[in-house]
Legacy VTK file of the C-alpha trace (Angstrom):
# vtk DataFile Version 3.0
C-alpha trace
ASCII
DATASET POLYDATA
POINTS 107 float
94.809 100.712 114.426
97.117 103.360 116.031
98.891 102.543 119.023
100.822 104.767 121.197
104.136 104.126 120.367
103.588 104.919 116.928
103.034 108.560 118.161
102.213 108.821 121.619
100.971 112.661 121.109
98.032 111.417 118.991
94.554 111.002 120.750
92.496 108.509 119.074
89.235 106.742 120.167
88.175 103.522 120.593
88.008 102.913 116.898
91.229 104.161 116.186
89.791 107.542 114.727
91.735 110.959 115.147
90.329 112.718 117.877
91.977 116.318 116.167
91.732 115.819 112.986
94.844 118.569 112.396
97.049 115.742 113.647
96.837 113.707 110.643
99.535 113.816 108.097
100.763 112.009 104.623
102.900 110.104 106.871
100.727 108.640 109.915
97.957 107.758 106.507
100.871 105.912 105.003
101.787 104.256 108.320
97.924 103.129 109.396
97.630 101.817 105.804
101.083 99.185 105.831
99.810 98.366 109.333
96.172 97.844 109.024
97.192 95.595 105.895
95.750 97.534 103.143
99.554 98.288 102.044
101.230 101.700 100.095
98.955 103.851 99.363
98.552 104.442 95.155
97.714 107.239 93.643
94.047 106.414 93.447
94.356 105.788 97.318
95.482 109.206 98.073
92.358 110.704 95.555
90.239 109.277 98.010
91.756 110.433 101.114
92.237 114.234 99.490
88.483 114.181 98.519
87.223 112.815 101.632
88.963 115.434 103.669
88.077 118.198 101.075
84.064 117.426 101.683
84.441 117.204 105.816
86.248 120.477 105.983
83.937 122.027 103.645
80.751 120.546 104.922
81.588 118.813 108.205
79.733 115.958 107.043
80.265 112.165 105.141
80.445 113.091 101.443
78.067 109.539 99.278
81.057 107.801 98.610
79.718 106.691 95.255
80.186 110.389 94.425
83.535 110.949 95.713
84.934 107.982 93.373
82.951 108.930 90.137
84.513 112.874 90.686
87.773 110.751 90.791
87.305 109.184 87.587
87.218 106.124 89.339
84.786 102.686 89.643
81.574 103.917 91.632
82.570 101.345 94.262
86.295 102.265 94.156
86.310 102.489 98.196
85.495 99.259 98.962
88.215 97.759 96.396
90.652 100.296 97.531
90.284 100.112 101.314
89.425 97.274 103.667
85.725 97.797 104.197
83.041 100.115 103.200
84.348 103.185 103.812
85.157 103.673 107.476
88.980 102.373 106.735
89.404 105.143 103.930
87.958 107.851 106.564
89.813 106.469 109.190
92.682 107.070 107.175
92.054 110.712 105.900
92.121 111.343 109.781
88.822 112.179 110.088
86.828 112.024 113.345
84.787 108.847 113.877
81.141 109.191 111.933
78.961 107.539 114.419
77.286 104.735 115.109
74.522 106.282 112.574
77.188 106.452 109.879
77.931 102.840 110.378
74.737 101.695 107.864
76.207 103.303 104.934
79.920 103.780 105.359
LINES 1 108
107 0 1 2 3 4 5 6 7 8 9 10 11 12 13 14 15 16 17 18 19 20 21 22 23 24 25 26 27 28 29 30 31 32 33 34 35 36 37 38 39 40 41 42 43 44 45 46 47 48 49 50 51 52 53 54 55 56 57 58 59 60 61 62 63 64 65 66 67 68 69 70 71 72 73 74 75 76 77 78 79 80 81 82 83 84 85 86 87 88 89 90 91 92 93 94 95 96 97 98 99 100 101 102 103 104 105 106
């Protein structure tokens, strides 16, 4: 999770999710991934993260994940092997705003 003295100018919630998402950058996703254990991010990592931010400033919505890994060229469940969880880690990541509750059931 983000703390404050990695960059105290960074609001984040409860969750650790980027209150602005225009705060994120390649760096602070590198950072939150060596500390929240998932380790450097791969080439495959950073697919994710690009797509998932593509979608929510496109749409302002949760892209299916399944999706965003098979226009990857990538395992239909590449999230969940290539982030901690189900899909909230990789958004978290991207520096996207927190989904919901709601979003909780299928992310």
């Amino acid at each position: 999770m983000l703390n404050h003295s990695q960059d105290p100018h960074i609001e984040t919630d409860a969750d650790g999710f980027l209150l602005h998402p225009e705060d994120w950058t390649t760096q602070l996703a590198s950072q939150l991934a060596v500390t929240d254990g998932i380790g450097p991010l791969t080439p495959s990592h950073w697919k994710i993260i690009e797509s998932l931010r593509k979608h929510f400033f496109e749409t302002g919505a949760l892209p299916p994940f399944r999706h965003v890994c098979l226009e990857n060229h990538l395992d239909p469940h590449c999230i969940p092997q290539l982030f901690k969880d189900n899909g909230r880690e990789a958004w978290r990541l991207a520096g996207l705003p927190n989904p919901g509750e709601e979003a909780k059931a299928y992310v």
